[in-house]
MOPAC internal coordinates of N, CA, C and O (Angstrom, degrees):
PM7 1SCF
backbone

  N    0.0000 0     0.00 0     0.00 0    0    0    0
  C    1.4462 1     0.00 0     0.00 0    1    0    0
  C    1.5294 1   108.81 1     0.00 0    2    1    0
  O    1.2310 1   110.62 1   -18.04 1    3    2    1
  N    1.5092 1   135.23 1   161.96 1    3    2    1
  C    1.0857 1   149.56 1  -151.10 1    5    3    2
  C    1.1079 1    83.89 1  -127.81 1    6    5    3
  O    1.2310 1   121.88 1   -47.79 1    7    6    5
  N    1.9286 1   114.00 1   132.21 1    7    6    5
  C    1.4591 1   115.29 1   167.67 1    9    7    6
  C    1.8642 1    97.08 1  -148.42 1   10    9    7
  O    1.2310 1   134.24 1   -50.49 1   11   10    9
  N    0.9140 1    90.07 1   129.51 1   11   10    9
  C    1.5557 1   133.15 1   161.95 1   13   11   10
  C    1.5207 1   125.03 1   -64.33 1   14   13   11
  O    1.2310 1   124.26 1   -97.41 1   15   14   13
  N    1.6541 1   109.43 1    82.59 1   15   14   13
  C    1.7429 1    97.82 1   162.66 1   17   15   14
  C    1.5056 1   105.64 1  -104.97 1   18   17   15
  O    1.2310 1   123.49 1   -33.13 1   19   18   17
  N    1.2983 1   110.91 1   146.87 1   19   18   17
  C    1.3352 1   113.79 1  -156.83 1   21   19   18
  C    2.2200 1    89.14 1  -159.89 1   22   21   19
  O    1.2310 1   125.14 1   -13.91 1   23   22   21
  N    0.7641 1   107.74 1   166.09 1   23   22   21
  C    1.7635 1   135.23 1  -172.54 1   25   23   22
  C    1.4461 1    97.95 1  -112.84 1   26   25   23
  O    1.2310 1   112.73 1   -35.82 1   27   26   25
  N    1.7449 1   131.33 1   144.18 1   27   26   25
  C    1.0018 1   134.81 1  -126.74 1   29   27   26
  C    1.9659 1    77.85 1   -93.38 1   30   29   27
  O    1.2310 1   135.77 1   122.82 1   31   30   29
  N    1.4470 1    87.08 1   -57.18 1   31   30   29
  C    1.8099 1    85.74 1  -161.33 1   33   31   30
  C    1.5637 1   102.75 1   -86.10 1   34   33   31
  O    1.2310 1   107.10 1   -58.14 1   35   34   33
  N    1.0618 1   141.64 1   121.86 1   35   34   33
  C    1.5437 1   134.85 1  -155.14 1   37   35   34
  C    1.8034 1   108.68 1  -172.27 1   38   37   35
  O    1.2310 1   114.12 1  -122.85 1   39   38   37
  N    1.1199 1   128.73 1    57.15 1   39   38   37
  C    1.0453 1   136.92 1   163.29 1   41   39   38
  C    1.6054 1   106.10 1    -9.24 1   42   41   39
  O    1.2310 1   110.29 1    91.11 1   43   42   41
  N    1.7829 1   135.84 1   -88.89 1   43   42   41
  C    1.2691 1   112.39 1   158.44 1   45   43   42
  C    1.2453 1   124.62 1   -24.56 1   46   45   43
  O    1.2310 1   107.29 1   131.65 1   47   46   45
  N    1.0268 1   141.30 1   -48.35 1   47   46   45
  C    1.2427 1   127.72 1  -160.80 1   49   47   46
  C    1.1955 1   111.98 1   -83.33 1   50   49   47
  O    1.2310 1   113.63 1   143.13 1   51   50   49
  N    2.1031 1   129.66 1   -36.87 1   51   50   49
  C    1.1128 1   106.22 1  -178.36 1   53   51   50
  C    1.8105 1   118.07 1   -65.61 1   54   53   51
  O    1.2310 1   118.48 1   167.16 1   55   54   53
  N    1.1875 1   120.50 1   -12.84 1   55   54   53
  C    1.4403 1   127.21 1  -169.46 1   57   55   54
  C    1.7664 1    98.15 1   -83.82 1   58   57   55
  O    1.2310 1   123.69 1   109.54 1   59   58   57
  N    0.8049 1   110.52 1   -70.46 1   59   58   57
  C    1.4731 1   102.78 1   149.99 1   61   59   58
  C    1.5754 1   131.22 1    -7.89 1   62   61   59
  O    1.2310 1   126.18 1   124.72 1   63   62   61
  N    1.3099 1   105.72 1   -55.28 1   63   62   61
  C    1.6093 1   108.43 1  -173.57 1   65   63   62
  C    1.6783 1   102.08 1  -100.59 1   66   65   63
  O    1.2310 1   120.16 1   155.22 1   67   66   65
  N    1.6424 1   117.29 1   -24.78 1   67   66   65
  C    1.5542 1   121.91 1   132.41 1   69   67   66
  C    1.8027 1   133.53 1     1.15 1   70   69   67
  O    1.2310 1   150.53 1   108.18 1   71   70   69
  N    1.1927 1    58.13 1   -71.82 1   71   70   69
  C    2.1509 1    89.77 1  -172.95 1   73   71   70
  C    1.3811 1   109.20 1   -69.92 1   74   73   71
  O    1.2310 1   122.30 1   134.46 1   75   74   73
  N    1.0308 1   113.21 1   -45.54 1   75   74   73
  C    1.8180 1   138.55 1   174.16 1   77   75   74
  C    1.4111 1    85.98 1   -46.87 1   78   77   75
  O    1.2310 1   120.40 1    79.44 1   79   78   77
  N    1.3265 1   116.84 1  -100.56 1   79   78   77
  C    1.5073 1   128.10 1  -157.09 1   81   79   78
  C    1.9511 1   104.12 1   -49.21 1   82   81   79
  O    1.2310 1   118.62 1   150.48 1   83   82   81
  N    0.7641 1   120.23 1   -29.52 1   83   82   81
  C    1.4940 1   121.76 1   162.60 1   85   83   82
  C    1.1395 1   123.30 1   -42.46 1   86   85   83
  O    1.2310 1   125.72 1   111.53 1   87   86   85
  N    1.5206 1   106.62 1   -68.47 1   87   86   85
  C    2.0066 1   126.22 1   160.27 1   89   87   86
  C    1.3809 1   113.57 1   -27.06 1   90   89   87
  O    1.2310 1   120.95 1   152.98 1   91   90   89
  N    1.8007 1   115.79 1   -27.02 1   91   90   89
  C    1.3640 1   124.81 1  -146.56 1   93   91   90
  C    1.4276 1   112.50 1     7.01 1   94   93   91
  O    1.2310 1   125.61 1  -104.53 1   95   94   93
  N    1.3323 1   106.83 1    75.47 1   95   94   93
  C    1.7136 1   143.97 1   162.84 1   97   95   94
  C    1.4736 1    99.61 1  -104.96 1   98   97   95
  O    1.2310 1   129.94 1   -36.96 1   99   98   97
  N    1.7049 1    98.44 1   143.04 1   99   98   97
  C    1.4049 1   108.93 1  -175.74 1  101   99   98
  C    1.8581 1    99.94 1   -84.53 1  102  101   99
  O    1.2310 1   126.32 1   -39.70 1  103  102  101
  N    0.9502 1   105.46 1   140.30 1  103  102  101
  C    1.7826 1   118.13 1  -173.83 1  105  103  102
  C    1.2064 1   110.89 1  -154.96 1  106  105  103
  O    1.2310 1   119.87 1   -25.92 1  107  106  105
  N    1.2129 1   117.85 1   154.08 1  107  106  105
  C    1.5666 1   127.95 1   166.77 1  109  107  106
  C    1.7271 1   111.35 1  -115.78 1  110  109  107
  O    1.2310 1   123.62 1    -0.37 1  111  110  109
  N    0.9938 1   110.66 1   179.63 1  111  110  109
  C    1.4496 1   123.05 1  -160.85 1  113  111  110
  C    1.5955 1   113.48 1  -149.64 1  114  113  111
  O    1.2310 1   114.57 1   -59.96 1  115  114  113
  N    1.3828 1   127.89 1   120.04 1  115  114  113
  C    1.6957 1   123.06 1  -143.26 1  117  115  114
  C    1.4179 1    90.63 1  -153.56 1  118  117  115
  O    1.2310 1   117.23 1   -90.40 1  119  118  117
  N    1.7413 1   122.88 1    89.60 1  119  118  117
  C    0.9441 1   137.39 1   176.88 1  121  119  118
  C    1.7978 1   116.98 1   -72.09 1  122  121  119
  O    1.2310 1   123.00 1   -83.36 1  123  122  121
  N    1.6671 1   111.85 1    96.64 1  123  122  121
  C    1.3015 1   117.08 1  -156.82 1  125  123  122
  C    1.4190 1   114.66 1  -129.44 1  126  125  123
  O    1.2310 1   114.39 1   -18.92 1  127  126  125
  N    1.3381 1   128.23 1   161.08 1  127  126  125
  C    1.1639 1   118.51 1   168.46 1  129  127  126
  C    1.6255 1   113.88 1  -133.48 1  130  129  127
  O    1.2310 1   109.28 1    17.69 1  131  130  129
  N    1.1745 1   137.68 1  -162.31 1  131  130  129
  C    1.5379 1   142.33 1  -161.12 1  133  131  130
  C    1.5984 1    97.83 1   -50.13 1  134  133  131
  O    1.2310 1   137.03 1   125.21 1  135  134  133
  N    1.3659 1    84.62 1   -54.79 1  135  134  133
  C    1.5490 1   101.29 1  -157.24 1  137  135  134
  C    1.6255 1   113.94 1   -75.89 1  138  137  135
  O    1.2310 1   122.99 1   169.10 1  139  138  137
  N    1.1187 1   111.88 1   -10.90 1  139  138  137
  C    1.7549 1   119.57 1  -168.94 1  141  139  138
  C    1.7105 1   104.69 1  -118.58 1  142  141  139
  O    1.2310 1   122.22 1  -167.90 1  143  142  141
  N    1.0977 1   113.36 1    12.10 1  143  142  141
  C    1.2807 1   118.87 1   167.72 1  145  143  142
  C    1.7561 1   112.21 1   -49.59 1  146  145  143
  O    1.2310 1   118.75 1    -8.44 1  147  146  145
  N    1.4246 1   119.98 1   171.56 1  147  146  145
  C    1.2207 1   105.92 1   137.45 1  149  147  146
  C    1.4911 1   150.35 1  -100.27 1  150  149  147
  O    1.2310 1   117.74 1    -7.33 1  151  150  149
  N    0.7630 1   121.91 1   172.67 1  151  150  149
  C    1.7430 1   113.62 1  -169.01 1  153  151  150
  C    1.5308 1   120.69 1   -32.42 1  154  153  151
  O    1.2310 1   122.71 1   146.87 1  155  154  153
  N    1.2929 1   112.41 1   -33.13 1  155  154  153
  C    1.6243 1   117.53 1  -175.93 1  157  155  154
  C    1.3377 1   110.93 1  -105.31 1  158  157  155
  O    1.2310 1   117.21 1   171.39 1  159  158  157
  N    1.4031 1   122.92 1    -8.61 1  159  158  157
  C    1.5472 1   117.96 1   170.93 1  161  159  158
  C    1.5438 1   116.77 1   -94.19 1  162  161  159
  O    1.2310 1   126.69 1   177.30 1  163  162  161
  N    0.9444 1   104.73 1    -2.70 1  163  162  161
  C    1.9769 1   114.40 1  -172.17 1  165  163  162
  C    1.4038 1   101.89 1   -74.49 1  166  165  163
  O    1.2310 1   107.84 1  -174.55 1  167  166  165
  N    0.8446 1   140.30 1     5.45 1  167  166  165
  C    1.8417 1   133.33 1   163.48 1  169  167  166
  C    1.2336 1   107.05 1  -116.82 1  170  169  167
  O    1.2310 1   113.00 1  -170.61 1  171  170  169
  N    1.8102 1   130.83 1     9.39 1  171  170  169
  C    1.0050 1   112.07 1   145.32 1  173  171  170
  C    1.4178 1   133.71 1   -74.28 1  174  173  171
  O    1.2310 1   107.62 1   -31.00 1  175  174  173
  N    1.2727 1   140.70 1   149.00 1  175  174  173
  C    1.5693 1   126.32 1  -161.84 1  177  175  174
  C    1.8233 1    99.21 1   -93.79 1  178  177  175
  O    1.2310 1   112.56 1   149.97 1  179  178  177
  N    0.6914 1   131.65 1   -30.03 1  179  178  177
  C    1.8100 1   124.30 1  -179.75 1  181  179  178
  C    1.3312 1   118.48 1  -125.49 1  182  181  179
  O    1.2310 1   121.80 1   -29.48 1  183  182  181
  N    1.3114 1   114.16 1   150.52 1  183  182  181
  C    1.4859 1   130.65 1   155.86 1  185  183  182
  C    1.7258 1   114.29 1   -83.48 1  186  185  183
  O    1.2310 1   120.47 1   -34.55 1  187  186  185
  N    0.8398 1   116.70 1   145.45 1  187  186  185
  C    2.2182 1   145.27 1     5.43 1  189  187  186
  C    1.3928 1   106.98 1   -72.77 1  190  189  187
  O    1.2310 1   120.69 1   -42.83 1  191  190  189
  N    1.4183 1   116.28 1   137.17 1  191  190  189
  C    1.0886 1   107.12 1   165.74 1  193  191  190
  C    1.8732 1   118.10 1  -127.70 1  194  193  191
  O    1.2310 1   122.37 1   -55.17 1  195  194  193
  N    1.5642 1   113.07 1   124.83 1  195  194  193
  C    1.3197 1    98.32 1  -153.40 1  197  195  194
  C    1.5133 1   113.59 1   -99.00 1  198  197  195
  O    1.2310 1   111.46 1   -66.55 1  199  198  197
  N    1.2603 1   133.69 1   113.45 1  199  198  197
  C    1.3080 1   129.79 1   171.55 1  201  199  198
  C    1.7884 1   120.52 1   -82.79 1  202  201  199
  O    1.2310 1   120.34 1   -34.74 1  203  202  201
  N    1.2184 1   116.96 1   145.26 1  203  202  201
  C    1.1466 1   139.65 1  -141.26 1  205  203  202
  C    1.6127 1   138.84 1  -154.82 1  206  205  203
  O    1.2310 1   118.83 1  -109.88 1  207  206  205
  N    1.5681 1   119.83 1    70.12 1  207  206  205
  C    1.5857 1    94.98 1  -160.93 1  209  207  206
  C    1.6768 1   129.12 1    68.45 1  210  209  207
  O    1.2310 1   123.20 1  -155.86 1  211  210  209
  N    1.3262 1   111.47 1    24.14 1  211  210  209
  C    1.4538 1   105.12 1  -149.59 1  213  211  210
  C    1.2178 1   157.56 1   107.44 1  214  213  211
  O    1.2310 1   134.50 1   145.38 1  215  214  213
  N    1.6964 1    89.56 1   -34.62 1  215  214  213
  C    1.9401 1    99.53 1  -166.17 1  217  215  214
  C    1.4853 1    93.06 1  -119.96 1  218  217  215
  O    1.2310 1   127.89 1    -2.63 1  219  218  217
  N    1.2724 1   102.42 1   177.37 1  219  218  217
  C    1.2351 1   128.34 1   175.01 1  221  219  218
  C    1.5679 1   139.28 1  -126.50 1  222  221  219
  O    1.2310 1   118.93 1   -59.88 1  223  222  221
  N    1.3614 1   119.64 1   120.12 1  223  222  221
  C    1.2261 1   132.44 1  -147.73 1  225  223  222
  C    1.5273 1   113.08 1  -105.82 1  226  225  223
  O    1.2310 1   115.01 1   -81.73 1  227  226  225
  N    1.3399 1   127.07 1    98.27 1  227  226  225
  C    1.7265 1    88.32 1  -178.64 1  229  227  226
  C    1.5591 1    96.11 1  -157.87 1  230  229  227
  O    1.2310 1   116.79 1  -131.94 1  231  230  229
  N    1.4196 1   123.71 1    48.06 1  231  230  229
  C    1.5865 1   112.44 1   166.95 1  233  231  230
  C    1.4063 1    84.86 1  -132.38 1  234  233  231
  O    1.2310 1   112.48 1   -19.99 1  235  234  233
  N    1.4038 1   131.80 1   160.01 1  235  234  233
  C    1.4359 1   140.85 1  -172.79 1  237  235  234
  C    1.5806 1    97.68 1   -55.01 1  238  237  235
  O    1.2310 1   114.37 1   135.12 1  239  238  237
  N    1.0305 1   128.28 1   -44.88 1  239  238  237
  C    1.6778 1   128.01 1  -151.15 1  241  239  238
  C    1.6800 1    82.53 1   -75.64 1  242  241  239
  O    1.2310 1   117.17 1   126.07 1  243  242  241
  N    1.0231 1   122.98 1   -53.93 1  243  242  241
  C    1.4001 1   134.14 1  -154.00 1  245  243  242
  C    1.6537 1   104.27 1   -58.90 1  246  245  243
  O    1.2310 1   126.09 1   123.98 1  247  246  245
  N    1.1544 1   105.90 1   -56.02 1  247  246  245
  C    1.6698 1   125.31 1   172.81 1  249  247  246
  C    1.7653 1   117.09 1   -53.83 1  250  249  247
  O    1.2310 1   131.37 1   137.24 1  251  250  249
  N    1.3163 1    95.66 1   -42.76 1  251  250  249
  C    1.5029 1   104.58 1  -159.66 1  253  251  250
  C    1.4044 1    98.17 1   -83.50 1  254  253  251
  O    1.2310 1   114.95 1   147.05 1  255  254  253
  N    2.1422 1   127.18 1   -32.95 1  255  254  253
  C    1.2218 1   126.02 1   151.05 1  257  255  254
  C    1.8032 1   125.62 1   -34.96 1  258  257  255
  O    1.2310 1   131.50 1   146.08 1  259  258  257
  N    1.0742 1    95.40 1   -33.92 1  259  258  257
  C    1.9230 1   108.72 1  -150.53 1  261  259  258
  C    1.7607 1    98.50 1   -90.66 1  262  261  259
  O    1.2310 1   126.61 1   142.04 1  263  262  261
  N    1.4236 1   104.90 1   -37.96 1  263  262  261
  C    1.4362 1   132.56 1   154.77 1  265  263  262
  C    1.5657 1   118.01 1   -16.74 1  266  265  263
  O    1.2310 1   143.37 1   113.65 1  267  266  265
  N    1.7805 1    72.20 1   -66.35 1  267  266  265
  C    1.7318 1    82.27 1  -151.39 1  269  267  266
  C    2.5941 1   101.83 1   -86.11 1  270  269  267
  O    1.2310 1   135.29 1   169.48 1  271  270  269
  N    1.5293 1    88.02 1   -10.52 1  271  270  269
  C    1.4822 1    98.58 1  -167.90 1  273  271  270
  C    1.3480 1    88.85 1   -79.92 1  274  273  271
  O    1.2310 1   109.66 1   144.64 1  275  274  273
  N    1.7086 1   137.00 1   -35.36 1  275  274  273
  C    1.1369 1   121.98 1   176.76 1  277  275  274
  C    1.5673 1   130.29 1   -60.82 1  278  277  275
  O    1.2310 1   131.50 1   145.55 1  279  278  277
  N    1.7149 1    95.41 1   -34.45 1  279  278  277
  C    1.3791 1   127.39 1   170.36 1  281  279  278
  C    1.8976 1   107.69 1   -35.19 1  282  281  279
  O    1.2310 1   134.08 1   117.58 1  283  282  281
  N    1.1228 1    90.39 1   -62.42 1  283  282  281
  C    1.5352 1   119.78 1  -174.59 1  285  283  282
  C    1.4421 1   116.33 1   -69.49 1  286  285  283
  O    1.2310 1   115.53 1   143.98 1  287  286  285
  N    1.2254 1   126.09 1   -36.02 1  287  286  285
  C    1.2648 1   147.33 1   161.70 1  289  287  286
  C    1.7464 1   100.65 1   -46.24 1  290  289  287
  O    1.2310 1   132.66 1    99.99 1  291  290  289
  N    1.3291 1    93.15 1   -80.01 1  291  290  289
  C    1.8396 1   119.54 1  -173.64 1  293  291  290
  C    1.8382 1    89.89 1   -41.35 1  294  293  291
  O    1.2310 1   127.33 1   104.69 1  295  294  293
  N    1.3640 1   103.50 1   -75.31 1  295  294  293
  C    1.5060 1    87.64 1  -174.62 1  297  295  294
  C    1.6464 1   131.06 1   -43.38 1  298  297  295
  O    1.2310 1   122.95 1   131.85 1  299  298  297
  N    1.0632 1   111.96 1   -48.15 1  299  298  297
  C    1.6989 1   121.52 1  -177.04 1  301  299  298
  C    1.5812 1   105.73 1   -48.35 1  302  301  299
  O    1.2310 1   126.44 1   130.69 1  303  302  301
  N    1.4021 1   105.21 1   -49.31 1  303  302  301
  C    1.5436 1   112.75 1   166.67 1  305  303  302
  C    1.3404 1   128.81 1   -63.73 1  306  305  303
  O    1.2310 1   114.94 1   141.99 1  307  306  305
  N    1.2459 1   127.20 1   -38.01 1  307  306  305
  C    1.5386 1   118.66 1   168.63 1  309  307  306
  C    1.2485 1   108.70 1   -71.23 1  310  309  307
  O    1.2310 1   108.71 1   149.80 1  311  310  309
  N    1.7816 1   138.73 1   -30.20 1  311  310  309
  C    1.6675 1   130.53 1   174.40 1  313  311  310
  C    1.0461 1    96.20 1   -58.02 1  314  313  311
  O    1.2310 1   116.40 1   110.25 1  315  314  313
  N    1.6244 1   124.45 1   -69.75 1  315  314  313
  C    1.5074 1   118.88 1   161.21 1  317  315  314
  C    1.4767 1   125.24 1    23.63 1  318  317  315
  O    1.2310 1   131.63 1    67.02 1  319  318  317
  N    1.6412 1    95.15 1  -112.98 1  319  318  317
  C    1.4185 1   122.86 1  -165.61 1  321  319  318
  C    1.5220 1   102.47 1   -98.27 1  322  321  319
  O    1.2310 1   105.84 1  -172.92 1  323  322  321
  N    1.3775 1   143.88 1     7.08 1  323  322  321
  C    1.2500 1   114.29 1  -178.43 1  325  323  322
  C    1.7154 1    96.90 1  -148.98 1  326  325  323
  O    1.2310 1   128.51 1  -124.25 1  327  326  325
  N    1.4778 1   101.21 1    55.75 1  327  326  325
  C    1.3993 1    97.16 1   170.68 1  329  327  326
  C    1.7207 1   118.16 1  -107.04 1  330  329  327
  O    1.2310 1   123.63 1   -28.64 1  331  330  329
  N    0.8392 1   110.64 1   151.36 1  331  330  329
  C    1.6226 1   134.41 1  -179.12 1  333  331  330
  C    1.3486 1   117.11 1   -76.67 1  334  333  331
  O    1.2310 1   113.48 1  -172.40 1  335  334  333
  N    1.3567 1   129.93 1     7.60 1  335  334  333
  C    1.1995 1   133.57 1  -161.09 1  337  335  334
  C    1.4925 1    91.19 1  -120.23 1  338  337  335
  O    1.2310 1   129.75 1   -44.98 1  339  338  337
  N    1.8838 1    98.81 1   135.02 1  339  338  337
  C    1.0112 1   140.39 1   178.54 1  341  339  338
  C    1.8909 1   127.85 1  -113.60 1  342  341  339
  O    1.2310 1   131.12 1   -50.59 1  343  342  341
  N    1.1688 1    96.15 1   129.41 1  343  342  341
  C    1.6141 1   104.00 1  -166.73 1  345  343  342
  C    0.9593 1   108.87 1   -88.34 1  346  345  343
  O    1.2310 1   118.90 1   -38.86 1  347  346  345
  N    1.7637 1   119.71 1   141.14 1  347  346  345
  C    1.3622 1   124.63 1   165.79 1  349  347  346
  C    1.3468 1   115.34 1  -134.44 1  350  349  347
  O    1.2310 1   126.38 1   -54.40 1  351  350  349
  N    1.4271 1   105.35 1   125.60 1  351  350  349
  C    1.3232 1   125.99 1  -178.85 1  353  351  350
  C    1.7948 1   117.34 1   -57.59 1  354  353  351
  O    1.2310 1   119.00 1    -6.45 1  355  354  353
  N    1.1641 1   119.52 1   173.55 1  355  354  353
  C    1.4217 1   134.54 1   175.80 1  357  355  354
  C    1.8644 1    99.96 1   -41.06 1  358  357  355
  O    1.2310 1   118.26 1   123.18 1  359  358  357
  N    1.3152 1   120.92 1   -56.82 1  359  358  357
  C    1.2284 1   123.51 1  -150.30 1  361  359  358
  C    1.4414 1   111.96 1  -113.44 1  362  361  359
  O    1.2310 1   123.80 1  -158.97 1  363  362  361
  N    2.0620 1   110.31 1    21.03 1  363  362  361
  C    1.0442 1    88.85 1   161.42 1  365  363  362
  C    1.1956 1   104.71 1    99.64 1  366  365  363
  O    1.2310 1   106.98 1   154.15 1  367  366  365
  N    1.3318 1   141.85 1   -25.85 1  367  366  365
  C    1.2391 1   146.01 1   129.54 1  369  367  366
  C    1.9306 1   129.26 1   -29.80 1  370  369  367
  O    1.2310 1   136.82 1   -46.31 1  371  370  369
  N    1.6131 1    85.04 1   133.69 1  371  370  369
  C    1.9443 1    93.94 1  -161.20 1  373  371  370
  C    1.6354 1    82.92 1  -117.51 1  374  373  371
  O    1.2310 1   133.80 1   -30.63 1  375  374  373
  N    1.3879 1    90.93 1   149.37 1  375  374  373
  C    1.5183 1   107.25 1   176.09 1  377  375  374
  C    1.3016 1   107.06 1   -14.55 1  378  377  375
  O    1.2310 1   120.10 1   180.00 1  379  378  377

Protein backbone atom coordinates (compact mmCIF):
# COMPACT_ATOMS: atom_id res chain seq x y z
CA UNK A 1 0.00 0.00 0.00
CA UNK A 2 1.10 3.65 -0.68
CA UNK A 3 1.25 5.93 2.35
CA UNK A 4 1.49 9.48 2.51
CA UNK A 5 3.16 11.64 5.34
CA UNK A 6 2.53 14.98 4.48
CA UNK A 7 2.00 18.45 6.96
CA UNK A 8 -1.57 19.63 7.33
CA UNK A 9 -1.27 22.86 5.15
CA UNK A 10 1.23 21.83 2.29
CA UNK A 11 0.49 22.96 -1.12
CA UNK A 12 2.99 20.05 -2.56
CA UNK A 13 1.52 17.78 -0.74
CA UNK A 14 -2.12 18.41 -1.38
CA UNK A 15 -1.36 17.84 -5.29
CA UNK A 16 0.44 15.03 -4.37
CA UNK A 17 -2.36 13.31 -2.51
CA UNK A 18 -4.38 14.84 -5.78
CA UNK A 19 -2.57 12.60 -8.07
CA UNK A 20 -2.99 9.65 -5.66
CA UNK A 21 -6.74 9.70 -5.70
CA UNK A 22 -6.65 10.06 -9.55
CA UNK A 23 -4.47 6.67 -9.85
CA UNK A 24 -7.58 5.45 -7.82
CA UNK A 25 -4.83 3.41 -5.94
CA UNK A 26 -5.59 2.35 -2.51
CA UNK A 27 -3.40 4.82 -0.13
CA UNK A 28 -3.53 6.25 3.13
CA UNK A 29 -2.78 9.68 4.23
CA UNK A 30 -0.70 10.41 7.76
CA UNK A 31 -0.92 13.96 8.73
CA UNK A 32 2.71 14.48 10.42
CA UNK A 33 5.26 16.68 11.36
CA UNK A 34 9.28 16.53 12.22
CA UNK A 35 8.62 15.37 15.35
CA UNK A 36 5.75 12.66 14.83
CA UNK A 37 7.43 10.92 12.17
CA UNK A 38 8.32 7.42 12.59
CA UNK A 39 11.44 6.10 13.89
CA UNK A 40 13.12 5.55 10.43
CA UNK A 41 11.85 8.62 8.63
CA UNK A 42 13.14 11.33 11.17
CA UNK A 43 16.51 12.04 9.39
CA UNK A 44 14.73 12.82 6.50
CA UNK A 45 14.76 16.75 6.30
CA UNK A 46 11.14 17.52 4.57
CA UNK A 47 7.66 16.59 4.12
CA UNK A 48 5.76 14.76 1.89
CA UNK A 49 7.24 11.86 2.25
CA UNK A 50 5.97 8.96 0.04
CA UNK A 51 6.13 5.32 1.05
CA UNK A 52 5.71 2.64 -1.41
CA UNK A 53 6.24 -1.17 -1.77
CA UNK A 54 8.98 -0.70 0.64
CA UNK A 55 10.92 2.28 -0.42
CA UNK A 56 11.04 5.57 0.29
CA UNK A 57 10.31 8.68 -1.55
CA UNK A 58 10.84 12.12 -0.35
CA UNK A 59 12.76 14.84 -2.54
CA UNK A 60 10.41 16.26 -5.40
CA UNK A 61 12.40 14.42 -8.25
CA UNK A 62 12.07 11.27 -6.26
CA UNK A 63 8.21 11.57 -5.74
CA UNK A 64 7.35 13.02 -9.01
CA UNK A 65 9.48 9.71 -10.57
CA UNK A 66 7.38 7.20 -8.34
CA UNK A 67 4.32 9.38 -9.46
CA UNK A 68 4.60 9.03 -12.72
CA UNK A 69 5.76 4.83 -12.50
CA UNK A 70 2.46 4.40 -10.67
CA UNK A 71 0.84 6.43 -13.43
CA UNK A 72 2.18 3.86 -15.80
CA UNK A 73 1.57 0.95 -13.72
CA UNK A 74 -2.32 2.08 -13.28
CA UNK A 75 -2.47 2.46 -16.97
CA UNK A 76 -0.99 -0.96 -18.24
CA UNK A 77 -3.56 -2.39 -15.85
CA UNK A 78 -6.74 -0.83 -16.84
CA UNK A 79 -5.81 -1.82 -20.96
CA UNK A 80 -5.26 -4.97 -19.20
CA UNK A 81 -8.24 -5.89 -17.28
CA UNK A 82 -10.87 -3.39 -18.13
CA UNK A 83 -11.13 -3.24 -21.76
CA UNK A 84 -14.29 -3.08 -23.84
CA UNK A 85 -13.09 -4.74 -26.77
CA UNK A 86 -14.79 -7.47 -28.36
CA UNK A 87 -13.62 -10.28 -30.72
CA UNK A 88 -14.75 -11.34 -33.94
CA UNK A 89 -14.16 -14.44 -35.45
CA UNK A 90 -13.74 -15.44 -39.28
CA UNK A 91 -17.60 -15.68 -39.74
CA UNK A 92 -18.74 -12.83 -38.12
CA UNK A 93 -19.10 -14.08 -34.82
CA UNK A 94 -19.01 -11.59 -31.53
CA UNK A 95 -17.85 -12.76 -28.33
Amino acid sequence: MTLLYREKNSDPADRIEEELRELALRFEVRIAGRDTLPEGLREIERLPILLDEGETFSTPQQIRSRLDHLAALMADWNRKHQSDSCYVDENGEVC
